[in-house]
Phi, psi and omega in degrees: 000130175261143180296141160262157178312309171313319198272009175262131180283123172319315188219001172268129215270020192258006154309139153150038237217120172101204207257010183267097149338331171272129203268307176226171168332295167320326193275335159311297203295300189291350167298307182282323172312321162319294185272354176276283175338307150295351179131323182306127166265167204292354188275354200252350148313296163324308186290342240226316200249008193021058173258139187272159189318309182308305200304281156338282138351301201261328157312329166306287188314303158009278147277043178025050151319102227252112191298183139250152191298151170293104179117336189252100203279352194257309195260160187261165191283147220251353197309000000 
């Protein structure tokens, strides 16, 4: 049985168990703020962490992400 995203504990460390790499939530969110930051755009995230697009998304925000305009994988939105 696999873990959802909801069911990663935010600050307890006994995650970790099955094909998930992560110990809590926080160390996800900051993987992806990471590899977003670096250049990955969210679909390839998705395809990569087999997370669905919202889910991704609303983790990105989370971790305060500085998003980019819709279409443009480079610069980040200036709003």
């Amino acid at each position: 049985m696999s873990t959802t995203i909801s069911q990663l504990p935010r600050e307890a460390p006994e995650f970790g168990h099955g094909y998930w790499p992560f110990e809590t939530r926080a160390e996800l969110v900051a993987d992806l703020v990471e590899s977003y930051h670096a250049g990955a755009s969210i679909r390839e995230l998705v395809a990569s962490r087999g997370i669905c697009f919202g889910t991704v998304q609303n983790l990105l925000r989370e971790g305060e992400a500085v998003m980019r305009p819709r279409g443009d994988t480079r610069r980040p939105n200036r709003d």
